[in-house]
C-alpha positions in Angstrom: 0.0 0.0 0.0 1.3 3.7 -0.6 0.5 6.7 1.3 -3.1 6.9 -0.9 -4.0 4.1 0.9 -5.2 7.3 3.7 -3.9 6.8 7.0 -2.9 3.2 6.5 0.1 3.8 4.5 3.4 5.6 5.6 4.8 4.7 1.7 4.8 7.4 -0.5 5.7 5.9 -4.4 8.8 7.0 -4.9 10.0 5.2 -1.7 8.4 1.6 -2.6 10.1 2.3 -6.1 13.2 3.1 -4.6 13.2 0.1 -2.6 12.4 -2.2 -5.4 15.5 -0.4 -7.0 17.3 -1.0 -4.1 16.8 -4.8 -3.7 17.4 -5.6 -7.4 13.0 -6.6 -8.4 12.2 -6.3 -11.5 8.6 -6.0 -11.0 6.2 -4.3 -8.1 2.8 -4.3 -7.1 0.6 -1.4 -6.2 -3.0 -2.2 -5.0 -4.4 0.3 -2.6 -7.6 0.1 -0.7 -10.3 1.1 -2.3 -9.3 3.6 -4.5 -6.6 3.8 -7.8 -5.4 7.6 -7.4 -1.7 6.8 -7.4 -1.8 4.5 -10.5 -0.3 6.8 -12.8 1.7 8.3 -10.8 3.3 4.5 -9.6 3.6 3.5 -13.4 5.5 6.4 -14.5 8.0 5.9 -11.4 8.7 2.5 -12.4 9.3 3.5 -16.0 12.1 5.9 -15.0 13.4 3.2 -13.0 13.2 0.4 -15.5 11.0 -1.4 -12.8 7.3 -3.1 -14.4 4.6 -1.8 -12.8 1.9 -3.9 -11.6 -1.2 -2.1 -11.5 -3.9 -3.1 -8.4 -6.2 -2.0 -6.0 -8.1 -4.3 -3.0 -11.8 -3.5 -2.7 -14.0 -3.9 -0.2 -16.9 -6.7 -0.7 -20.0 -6.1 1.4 -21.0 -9.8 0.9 -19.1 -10.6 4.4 -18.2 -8.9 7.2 -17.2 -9.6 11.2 -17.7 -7.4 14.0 -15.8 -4.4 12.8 -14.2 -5.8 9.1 -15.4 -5.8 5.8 -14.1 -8.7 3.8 -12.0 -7.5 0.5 -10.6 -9.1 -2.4 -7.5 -7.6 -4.0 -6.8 -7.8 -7.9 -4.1 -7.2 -10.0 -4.4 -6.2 -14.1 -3.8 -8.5 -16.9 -4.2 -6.3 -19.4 -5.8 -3.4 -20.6 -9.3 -4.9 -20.5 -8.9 -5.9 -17.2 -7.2 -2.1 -16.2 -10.5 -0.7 -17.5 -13.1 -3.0 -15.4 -10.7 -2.2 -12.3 -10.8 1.6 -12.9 -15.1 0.9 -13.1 -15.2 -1.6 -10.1 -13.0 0.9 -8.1 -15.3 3.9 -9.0 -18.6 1.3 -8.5 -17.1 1.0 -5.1 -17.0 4.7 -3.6 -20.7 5.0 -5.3 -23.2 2.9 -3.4 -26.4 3.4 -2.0 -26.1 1.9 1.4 -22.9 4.5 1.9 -20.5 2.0 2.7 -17.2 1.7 0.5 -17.3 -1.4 -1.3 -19.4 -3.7 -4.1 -21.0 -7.3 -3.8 -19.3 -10.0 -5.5 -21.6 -10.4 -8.2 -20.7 -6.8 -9.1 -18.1 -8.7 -11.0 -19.8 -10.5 -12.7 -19.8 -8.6 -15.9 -15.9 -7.1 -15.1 -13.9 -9.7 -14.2 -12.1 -10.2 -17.4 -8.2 -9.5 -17.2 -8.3 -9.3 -13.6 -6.5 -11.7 -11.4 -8.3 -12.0 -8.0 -6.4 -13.0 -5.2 -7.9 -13.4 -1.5 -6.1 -13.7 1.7 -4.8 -11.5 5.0 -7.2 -10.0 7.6 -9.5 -9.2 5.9 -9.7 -12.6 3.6 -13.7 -13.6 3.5 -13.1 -17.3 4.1 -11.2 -16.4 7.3 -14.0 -14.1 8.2 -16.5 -16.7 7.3 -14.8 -19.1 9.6 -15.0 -16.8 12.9 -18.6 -16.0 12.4 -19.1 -20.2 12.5 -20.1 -20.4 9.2 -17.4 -22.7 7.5 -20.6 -24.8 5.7 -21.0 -21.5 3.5 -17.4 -21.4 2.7 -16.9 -23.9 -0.2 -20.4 -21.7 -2.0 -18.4 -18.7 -1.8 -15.3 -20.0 -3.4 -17.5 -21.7 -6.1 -18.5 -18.4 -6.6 -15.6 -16.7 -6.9 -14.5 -19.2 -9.3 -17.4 -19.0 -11.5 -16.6 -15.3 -12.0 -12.8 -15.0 -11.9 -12.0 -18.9 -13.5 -8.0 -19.8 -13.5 -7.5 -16.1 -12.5 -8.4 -17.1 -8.7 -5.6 -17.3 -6.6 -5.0 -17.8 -2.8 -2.6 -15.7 -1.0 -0.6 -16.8 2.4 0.9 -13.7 4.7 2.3 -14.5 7.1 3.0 -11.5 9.4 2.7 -13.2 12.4 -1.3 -12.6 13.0 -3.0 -15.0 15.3 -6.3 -15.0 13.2 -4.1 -15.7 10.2 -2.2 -18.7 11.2 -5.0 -20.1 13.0 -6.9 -20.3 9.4 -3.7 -21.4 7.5 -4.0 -25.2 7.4 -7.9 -24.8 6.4 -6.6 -21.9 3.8 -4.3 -24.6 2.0 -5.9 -27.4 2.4 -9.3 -25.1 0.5 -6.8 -24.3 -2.3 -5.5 -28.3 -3.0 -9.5 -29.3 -2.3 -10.7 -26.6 -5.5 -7.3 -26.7 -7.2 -7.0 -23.1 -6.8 -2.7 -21.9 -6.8 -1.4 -20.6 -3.8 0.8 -17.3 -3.8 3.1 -16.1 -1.0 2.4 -12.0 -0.1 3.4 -9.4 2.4 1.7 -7.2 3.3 3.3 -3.4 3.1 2.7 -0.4 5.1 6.0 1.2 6.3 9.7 0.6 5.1 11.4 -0.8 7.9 11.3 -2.8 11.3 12.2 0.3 13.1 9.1 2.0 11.4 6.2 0.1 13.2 6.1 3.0 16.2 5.7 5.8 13.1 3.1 3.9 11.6 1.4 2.8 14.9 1.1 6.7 15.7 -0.3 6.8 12.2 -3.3 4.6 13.0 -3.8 6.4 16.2 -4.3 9.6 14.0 -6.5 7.7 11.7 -8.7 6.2 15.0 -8.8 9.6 16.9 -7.2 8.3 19.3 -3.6 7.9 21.5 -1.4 5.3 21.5 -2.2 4.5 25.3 -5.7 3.8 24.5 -6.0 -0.4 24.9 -9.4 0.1 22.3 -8.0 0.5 19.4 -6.3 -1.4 16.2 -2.6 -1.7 16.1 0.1 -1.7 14.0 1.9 -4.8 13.2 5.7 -4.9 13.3 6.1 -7.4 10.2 4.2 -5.5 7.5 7.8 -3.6 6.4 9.3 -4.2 3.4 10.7 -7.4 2.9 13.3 -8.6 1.0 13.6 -11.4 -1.5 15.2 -13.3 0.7 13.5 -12.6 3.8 10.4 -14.0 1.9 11.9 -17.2 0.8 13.4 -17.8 3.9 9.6 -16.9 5.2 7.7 -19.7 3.5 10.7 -22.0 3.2 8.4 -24.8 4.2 6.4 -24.6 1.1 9.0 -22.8 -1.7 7.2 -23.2 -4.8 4.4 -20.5 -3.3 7.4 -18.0 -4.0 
């Protein structure tokens, strides 16, 4: 996530390119919540920095939700198609009725082509699912999802130390071998490095109104910095073909 990603983000663009730079990828991701502001401003840093740009965005889905979250999906582009049913999904999703930010899956049903969907993290709607008690309705959703997004579904593992995360992971895998559906190995970006996560925290306290004594609010975690290649292989070197 950059810095558009409002009050979740300390990442401006030019940093997360910089860092790409810095650790030698050829290739970066951008997919902010909600919202596709920083898009062009992402792909024209990477082209001065002969880094590919991998256009994105995670949008809320108002299908599912737990106590406080709304589940979200996050997509990537495939191709121009797929950049143009982003940009109207993304817009669809700042525009509803009910005032919340989001859409319902079968918003997608008529714009998933050259998107690749990938589900996972905290706010993954099978994990969400699960904690309400409702694991018989999981295996509908993710027929669902792959009647819409076909071989363009992925699964994505994070692991950033969460306990709601790793309590779901076995389930999460075993899902993706059950359906046939690839896994992918993510992290999940919000500040630069380890000795970051106080900055940020503060951050989120601005975001929440709130101080960073108060015991009622959300938290930063200190594993969403930037990790290198090798930090990510040695994370998932139990299961090395996910990376």
């Amino acid at each position: 996530l950059s810095s558009y990603s409002l009050l979740e983000s300390a990442l401006k663009i030019k940093n997360i390119v910089n860092l790409a730079k810095q650790n030698k990828m050829p290739a970066i991701a951008l997919t902010d919540n909600s919202n596709m502001f920083g898009s062009f401003e992402f792909a024209l840093e990477c082209s001065n920095n002969s880094i590919q740009p991998i256009i994105g965005s995670s949008i809320n889905i108002l299908d599912i939700n737990y106590k406080n979250k709304i589940s979200q999906l996050s997509f990537l582009v495939q191709n121009e198609i797929g950049y143009q049913n982003l940009l109207h999904m993304s817009s669809l999703s700042q525009t509803s009725e009910n005032n919340l930010v989001g859409v319902y899956l079968n918003d997608f049903e008529n714009y998933s082509e050259g998107l690749f969907c990938f589900i996972g993290g905290v706010f993954n709607p099978l994990l969400l699912l699960h904690l309400k008690n409702k694991d018989e309705k999981i295996n509908d959703f993710i027929k669902l999802l792959i009647k819409i997004f076909k071989k363009n579904l992925l699964f994505e593992l994070q692991r950033i130390e969460d306990i709601q995360i790793e309590g779901f992971e076995k389930k999460f895998i075993l899902l993706a071998e059950n359906f046939n559906i690839p896994l992918i190995g993510s992290n999940n970006v919000k500040f630069e490095e380890k000795d970051d996560f106080n900055s940020h925290d503060a951050l989120l306290c601005i975001a929440q109104k709130t101080t960073i004594n108060s015991s009622q609010r959300i938290t930063s975690n200190p594993n969403i910095y930037f990790k290198n290649s090798l930090e990510m292989i040695e994370l998932f070197e139990d299961i090395p073909e996910i990376v």
